[in-house]
LOVO-885813 format. One record per residue (C-alpha): x, y, z; residue in one letter. Coordinates in steps of 0.001 Angstrom, whole numbers, plus 524288, in hexadecimal, padded with zeros to 5 digits. Example, Ala and Ser with C-alpha at 12.3 -4.5 7.8 and 13.67 -1.06 7.14 Angstrom:
// LOVO-885813
8300C7EE6C81E78a 835667FBDC81BE4s 
// end
This chain:
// LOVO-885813
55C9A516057A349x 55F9C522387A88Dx 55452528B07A193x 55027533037AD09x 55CAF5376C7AF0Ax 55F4753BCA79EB8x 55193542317A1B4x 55330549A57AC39x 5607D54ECC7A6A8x 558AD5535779A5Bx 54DD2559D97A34Ex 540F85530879F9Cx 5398754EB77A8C8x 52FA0540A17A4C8x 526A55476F7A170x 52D8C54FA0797F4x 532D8542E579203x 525D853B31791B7x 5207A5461078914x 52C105474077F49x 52B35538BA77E16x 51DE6535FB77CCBx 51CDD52C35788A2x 5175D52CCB79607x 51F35532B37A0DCx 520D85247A7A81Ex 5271751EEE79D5Fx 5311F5287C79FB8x 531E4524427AC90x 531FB516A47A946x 53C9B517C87A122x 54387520F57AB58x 541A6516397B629x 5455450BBC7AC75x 537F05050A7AC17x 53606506EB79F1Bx 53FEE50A437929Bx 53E645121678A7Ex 53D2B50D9977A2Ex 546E05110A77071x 53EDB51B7776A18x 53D825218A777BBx 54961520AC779E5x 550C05284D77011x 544DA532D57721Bx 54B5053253780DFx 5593E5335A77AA4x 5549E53F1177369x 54C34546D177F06x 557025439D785F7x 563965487277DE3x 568CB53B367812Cx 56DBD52D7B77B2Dx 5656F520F177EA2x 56F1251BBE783ADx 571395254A78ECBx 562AE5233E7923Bx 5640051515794AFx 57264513E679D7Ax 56E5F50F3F7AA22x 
// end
């Protein structure tokens, strides 16, 4: 998942995202460092923040 990179193009830092998300900043991470991934609902909220598909998100 190249989830980090899509954020730091749209300027927000974890923190930023966390908050418009509702979740804790090291889920982000998590889900950055591939740890974790993230739920369909939480996904398309991603999609959205992000002015992005899904399936950009998830290429390797």
């Amino acid at each position: 998942m190249i989830l980090k990179e899509i954020r730091n193009k749209a300027g927000l830092t974890q923190k930023e995202v966390s908050m418009k998300l509702g979740v804790y900043q090291n889920i982000i991470s998590q889900w950055e460092t591939g740890e974790r991934t993230p739920r369909a609902e939480k996904l398309i909220q991603l999609a959205k923040l992000f002015n992005c598909n899904i399936d950009e998100m998830l290429k390797d």
